[in-house]
SETI-544388 format. One record per residue (C-alpha): residue in one letter; chain; x, y, z. Coordinates in nm, 2 decimals, decimal comma. Each point is the difference from the previous one (the first is absolute). Layout:
// residues N
['A' 'A' [X Y Z]]
...
***
This chain:
// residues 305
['X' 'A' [0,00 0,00 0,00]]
['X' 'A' [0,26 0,22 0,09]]
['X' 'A' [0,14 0,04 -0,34]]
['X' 'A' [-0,34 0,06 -0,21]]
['X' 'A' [-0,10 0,33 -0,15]]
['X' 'A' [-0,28 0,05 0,25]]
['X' 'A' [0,29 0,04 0,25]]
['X' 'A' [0,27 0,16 -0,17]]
['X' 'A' [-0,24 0,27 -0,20]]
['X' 'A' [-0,30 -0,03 0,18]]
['X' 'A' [0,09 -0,01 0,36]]
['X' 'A' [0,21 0,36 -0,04]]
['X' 'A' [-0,27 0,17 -0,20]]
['X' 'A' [-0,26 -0,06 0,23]]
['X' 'A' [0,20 0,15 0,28]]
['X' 'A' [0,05 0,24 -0,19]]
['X' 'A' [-0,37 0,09 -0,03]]
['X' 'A' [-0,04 -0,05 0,37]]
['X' 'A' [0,25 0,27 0,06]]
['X' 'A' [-0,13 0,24 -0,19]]
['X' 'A' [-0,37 -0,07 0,18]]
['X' 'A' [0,24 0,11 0,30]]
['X' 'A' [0,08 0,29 -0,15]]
['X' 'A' [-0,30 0,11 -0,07]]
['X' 'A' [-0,10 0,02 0,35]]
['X' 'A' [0,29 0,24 0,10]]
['X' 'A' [-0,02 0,41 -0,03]]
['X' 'A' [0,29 0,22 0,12]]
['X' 'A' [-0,25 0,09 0,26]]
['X' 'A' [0,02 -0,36 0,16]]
['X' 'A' [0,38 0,01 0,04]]
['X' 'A' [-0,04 0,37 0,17]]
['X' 'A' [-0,22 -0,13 0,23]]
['X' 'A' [0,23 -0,37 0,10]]
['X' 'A' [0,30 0,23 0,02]]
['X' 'A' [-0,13 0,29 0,24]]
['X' 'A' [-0,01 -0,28 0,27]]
['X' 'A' [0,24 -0,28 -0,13]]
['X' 'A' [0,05 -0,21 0,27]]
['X' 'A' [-0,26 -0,28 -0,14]]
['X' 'A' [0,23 0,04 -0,31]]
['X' 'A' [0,29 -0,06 0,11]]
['X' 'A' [-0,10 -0,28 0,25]]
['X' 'A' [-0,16 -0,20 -0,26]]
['X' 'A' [0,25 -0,02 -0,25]]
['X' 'A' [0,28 -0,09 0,22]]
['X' 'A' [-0,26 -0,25 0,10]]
['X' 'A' [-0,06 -0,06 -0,36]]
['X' 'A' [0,35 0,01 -0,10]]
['X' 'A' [0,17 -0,14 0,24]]
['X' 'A' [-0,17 -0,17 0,32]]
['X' 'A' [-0,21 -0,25 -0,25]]
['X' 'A' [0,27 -0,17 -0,17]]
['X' 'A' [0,18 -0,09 0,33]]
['X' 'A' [-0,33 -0,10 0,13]]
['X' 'A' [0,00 -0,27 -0,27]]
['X' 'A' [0,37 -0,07 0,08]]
['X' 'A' [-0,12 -0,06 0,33]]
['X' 'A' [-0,28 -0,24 -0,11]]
['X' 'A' [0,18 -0,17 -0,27]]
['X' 'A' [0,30 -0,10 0,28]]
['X' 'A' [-0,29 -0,12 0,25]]
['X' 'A' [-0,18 -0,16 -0,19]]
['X' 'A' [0,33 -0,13 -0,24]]
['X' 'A' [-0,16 0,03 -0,29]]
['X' 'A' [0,14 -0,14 -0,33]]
['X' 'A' [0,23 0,23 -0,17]]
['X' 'A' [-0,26 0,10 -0,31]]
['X' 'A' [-0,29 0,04 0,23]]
['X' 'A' [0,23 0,23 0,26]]
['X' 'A' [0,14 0,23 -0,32]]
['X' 'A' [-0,34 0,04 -0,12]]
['X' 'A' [-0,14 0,07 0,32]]
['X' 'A' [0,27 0,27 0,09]]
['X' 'A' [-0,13 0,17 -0,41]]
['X' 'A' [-0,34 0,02 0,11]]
['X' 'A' [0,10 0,14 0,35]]
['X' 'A' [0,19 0,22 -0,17]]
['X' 'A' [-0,31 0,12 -0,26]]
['X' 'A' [-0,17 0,34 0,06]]
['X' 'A' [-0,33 0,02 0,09]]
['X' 'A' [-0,25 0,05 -0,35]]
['X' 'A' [-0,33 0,16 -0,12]]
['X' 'A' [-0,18 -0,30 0,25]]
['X' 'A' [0,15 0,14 0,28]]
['X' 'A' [-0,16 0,35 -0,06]]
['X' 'A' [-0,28 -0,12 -0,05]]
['X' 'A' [-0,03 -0,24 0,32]]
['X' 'A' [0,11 0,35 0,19]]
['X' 'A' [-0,26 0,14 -0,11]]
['X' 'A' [-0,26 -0,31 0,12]]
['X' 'A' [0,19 0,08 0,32]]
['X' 'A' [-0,06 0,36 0,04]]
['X' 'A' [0,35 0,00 -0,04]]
['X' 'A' [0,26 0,33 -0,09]]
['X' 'A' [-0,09 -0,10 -0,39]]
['X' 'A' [0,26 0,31 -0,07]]
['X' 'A' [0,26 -0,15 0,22]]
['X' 'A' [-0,05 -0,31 -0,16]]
['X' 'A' [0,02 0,12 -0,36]]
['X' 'A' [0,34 0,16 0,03]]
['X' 'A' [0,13 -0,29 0,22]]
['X' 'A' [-0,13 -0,23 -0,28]]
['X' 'A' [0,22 0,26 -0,23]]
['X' 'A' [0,31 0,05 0,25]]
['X' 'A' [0,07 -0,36 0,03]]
['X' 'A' [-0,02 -0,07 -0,37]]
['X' 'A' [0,20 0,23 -0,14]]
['X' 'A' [0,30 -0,14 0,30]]
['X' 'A' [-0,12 -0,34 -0,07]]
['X' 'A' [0,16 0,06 -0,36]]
['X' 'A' [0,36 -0,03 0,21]]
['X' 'A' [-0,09 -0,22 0,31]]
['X' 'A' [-0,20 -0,30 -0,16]]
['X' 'A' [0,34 -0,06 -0,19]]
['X' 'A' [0,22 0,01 0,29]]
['X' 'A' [-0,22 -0,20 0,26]]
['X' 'A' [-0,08 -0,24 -0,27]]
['X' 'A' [0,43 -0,06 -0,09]]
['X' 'A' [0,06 -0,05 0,35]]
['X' 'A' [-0,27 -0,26 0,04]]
['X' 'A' [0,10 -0,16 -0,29]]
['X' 'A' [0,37 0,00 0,12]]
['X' 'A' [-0,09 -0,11 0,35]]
['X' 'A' [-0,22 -0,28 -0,15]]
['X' 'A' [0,16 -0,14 -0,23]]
['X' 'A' [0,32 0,09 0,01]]
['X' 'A' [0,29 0,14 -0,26]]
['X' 'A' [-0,02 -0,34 -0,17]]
['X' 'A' [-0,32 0,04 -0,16]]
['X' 'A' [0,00 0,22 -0,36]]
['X' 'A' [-0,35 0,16 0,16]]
['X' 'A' [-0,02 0,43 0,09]]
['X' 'A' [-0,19 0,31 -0,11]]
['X' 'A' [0,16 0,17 -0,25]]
['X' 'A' [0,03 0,34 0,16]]
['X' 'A' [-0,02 0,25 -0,29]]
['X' 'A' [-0,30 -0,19 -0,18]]
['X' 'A' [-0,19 -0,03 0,32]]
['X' 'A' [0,03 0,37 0,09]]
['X' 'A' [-0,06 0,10 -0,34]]
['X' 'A' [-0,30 -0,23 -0,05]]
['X' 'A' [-0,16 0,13 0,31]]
['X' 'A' [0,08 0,37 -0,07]]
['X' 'A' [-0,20 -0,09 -0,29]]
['X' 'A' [-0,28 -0,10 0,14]]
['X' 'A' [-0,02 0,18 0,29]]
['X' 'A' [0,11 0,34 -0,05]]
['X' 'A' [-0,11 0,08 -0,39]]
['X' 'A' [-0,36 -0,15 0,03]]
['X' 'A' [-0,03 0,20 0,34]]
['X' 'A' [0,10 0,32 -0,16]]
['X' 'A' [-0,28 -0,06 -0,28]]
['X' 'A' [-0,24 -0,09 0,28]]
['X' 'A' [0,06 0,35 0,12]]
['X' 'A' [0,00 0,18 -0,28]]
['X' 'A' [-0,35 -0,17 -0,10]]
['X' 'A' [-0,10 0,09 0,32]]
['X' 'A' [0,09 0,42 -0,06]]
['X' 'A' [-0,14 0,02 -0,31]]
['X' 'A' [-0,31 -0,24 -0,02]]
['X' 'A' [-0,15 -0,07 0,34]]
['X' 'A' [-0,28 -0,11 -0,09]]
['X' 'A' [0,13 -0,26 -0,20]]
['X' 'A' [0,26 -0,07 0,28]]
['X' 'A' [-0,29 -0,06 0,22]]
['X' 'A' [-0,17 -0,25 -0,22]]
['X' 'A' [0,30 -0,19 -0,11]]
['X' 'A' [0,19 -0,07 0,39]]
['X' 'A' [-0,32 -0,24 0,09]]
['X' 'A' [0,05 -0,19 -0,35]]
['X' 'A' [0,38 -0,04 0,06]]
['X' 'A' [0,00 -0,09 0,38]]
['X' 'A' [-0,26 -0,27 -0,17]]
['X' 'A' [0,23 -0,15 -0,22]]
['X' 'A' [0,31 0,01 0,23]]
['X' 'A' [-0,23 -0,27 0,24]]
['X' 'A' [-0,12 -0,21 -0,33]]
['X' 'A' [0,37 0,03 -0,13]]
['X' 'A' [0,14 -0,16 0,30]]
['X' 'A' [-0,28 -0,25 0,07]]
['X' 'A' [0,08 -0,09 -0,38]]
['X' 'A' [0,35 -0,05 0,13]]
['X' 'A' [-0,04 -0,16 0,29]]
['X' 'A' [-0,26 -0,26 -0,16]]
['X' 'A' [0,26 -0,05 -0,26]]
['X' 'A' [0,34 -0,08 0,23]]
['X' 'A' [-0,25 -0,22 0,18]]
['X' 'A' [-0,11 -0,21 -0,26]]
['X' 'A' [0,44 -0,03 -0,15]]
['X' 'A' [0,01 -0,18 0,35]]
['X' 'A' [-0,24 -0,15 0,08]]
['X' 'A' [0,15 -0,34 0,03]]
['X' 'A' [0,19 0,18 0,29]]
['X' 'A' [-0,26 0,34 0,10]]
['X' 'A' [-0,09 -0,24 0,35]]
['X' 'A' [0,43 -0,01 0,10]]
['X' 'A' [0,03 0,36 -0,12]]
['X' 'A' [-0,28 0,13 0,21]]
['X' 'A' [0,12 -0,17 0,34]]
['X' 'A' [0,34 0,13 -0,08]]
['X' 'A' [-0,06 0,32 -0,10]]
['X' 'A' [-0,34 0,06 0,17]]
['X' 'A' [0,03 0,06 0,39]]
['X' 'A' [0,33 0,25 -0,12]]
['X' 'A' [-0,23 0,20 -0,25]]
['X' 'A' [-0,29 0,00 0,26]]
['X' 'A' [0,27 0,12 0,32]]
['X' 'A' [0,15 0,25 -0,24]]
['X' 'A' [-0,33 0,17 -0,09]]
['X' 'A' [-0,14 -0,02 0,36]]
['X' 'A' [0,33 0,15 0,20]]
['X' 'A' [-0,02 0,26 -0,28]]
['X' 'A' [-0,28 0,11 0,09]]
['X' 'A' [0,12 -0,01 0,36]]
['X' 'A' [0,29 0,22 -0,03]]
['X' 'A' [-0,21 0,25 -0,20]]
['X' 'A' [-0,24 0,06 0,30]]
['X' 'A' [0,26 -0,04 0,29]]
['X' 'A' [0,26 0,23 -0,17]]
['X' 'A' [-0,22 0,29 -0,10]]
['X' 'A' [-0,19 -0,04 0,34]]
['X' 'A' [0,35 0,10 0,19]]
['X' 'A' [0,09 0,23 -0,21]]
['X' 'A' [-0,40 0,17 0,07]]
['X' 'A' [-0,11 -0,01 -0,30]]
['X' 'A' [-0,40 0,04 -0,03]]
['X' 'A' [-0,19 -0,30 -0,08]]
['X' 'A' [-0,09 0,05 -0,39]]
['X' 'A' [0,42 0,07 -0,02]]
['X' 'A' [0,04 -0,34 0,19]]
['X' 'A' [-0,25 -0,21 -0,22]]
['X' 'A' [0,14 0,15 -0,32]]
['X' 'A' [0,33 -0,10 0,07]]
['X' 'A' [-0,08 -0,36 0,16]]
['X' 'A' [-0,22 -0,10 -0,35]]
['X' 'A' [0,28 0,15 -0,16]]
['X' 'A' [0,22 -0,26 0,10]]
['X' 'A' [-0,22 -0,26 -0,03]]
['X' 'A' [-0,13 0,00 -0,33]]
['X' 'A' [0,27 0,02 -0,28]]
['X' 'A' [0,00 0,03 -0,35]]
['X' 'A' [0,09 -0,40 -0,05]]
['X' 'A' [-0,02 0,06 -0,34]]
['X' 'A' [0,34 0,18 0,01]]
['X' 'A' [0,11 -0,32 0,19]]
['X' 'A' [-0,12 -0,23 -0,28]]
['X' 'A' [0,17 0,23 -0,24]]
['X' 'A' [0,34 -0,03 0,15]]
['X' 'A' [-0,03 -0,36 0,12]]
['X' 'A' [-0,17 -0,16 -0,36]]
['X' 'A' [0,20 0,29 -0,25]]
['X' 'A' [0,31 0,06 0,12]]
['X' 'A' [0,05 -0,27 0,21]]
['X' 'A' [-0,18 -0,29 -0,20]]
['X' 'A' [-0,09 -0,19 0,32]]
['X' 'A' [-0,32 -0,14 0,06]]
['X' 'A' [0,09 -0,16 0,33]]
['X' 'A' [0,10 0,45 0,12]]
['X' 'A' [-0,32 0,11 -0,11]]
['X' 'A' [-0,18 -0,26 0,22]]
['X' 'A' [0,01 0,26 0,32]]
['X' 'A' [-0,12 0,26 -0,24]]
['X' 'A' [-0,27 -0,15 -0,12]]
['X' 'A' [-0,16 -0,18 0,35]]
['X' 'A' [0,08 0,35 0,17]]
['X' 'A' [-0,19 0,18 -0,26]]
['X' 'A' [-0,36 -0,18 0,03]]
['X' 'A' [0,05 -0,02 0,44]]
['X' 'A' [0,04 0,37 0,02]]
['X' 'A' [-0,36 0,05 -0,12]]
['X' 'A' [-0,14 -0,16 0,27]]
['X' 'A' [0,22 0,10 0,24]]
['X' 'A' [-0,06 0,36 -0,13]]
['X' 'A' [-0,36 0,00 0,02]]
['X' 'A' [0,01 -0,09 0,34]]
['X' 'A' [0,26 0,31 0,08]]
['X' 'A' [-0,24 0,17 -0,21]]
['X' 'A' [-0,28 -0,10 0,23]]
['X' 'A' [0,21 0,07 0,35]]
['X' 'A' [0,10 0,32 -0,17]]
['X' 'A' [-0,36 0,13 -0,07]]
['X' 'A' [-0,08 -0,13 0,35]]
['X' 'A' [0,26 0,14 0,17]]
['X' 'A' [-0,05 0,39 -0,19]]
['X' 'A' [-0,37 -0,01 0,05]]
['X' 'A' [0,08 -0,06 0,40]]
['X' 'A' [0,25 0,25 0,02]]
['X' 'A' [-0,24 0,26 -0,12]]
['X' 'A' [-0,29 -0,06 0,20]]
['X' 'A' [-0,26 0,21 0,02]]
['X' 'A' [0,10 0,09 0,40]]
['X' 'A' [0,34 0,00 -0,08]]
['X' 'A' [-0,01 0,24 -0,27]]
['X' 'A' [-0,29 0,22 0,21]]
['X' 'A' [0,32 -0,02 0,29]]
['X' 'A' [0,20 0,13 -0,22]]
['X' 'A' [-0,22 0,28 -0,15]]
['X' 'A' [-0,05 0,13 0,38]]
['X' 'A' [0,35 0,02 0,05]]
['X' 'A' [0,07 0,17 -0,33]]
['X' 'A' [-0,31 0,31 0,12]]
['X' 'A' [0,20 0,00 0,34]]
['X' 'A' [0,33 0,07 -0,14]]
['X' 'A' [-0,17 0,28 -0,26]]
***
């Protein structure tokens, strides 16, 4: 499968329509607003960037995962968040601002990190006797090209026909879920003489990894005092990636079916995990702006005037 024109043409193009649906959610107003109080910025892409790929270190040592399933797992850990995760933030009454330029941030670093993480796993893994890596300068110019370009027309569709902006981001965040249920169905089908195996390996890591995700987004924002739509915008970031960008680099540049395993059983359980972080997360808003609460509040506000 790895090898077909669906994955070597097809997979990148897609993407690249999916980026540009991101784009076309994003004004200049949107970064103004993220960068005025940047502190759920910055915390979620070093979370992004950094605290994600040694979580699935961490997992892939515990649980001693073989060496494809641990490299493949470290490239999804290392993905960016996508145009899911925006709009799973916004189920959650979630920072959907925050989100969108996270979603942005760590893409445009990913283009540089995803290369790195995914060498060193593949040199801790297997080793400097295996003829296996990520070619440094096609990977970072394949994802510049579908990252940065197709987010720059997104904008630019955005400025000059909103309208049609408006319209077309439901359509695209549409086909980004049927492109990667098409892909998922797909890898499972190449293997399914061995899907069972592959999911007890790769299963309970890809589960963990989406879960403590999640974890770290909440617990980190919450000590640093971020408010609770900052806190839920960053957590779904984390947990919901673009695994499409991880069957991109796993089944095109890496031509491994066994890598893209992780990517593919971590992209259908972060739905449901999601909804439910969706569901705590409209909870959770809706409690902390009860009615008496907020009637507190207003009394306090006419005392201090």
């Amino acid at each position: 499968m790895e090898s077909s024109p669906l994955i070597s043409i097809g997979l990148p193009l897609s993407l690249f329509i999916i980026m540009v649906g991101i784009g076309m959610t994003l004004t200049a107003r949107d970064f103004h607003q993220v960068t005025v109080k940047p502190a759920g910025l910055i915390l979620g892409t070093i979370a992004q960037i950094l605290v994600m790929p040694l979580l699935a270190f961490a997992l892939a040592w515990v649980l001693q995962l073989p060496p494809a399933m641990a490299v493949g797992l470290v490239i999804i850990a290392a993905c960016p968040g996508g145009t899911t995760s925006n709009l799973f933030t916004l189920l959650a009454k979630g920072n959907v601002a925050l989100s969108i330029v996270l979603t942005v941030s760590a893409s445009l670093i990913t283009i540089m990190s995803i290369p790195l993480f995914a060498n060193f796993a593949l040199k801790l893994y297997f080793g400097t006797a295996q003829e296996i890596s990520l070619p440094l300068g096609k990977t970072v110019l394949m994802l510049s090209a579908i990252v940065l370009l197709p987010v720059a027309i997104g904008m630019g569709v955005k400025a000059l026909r909103p309208a049609l902006a408006a319209r077309a981001e439901s359509v695209v965040s549409i086909f980004g879920g049927v492109v990667l249920a098409a892909l998922i169905a797909g890898i499972v089908y190449g293997m399914r003489d061995r899907v069972v195996d592959l999911l007890i390996q790769a299963g309970p890591a890809a589960i963990a990894l989406n879960i403590l995700g999640i974890a770290v987004g909440l617990l980190c924002t919450r000590m640093a005092g971020l408010g609770s739509r900052e806190r839920l915008a960053v957590a779904t970031e984390l947990g919901i990636k673009n695994g499409t960008l991880g069957l991109m680099v796993t089944l095109t540049l890496l031509q491994s079916s066994d890598m893209s395993v992780p990517s593919a059983i971590y992209g259908v359980i972060m739905f449901p995990i999601g909804f439910l972080l969706a569901a705590y997360g409209r909870r959770f808003v809706k409690s902390s702006s009860s009615p008496s609460k907020t009637a507190t509040e207003s009394s306090h506000a006419a005392k201090v005037g």
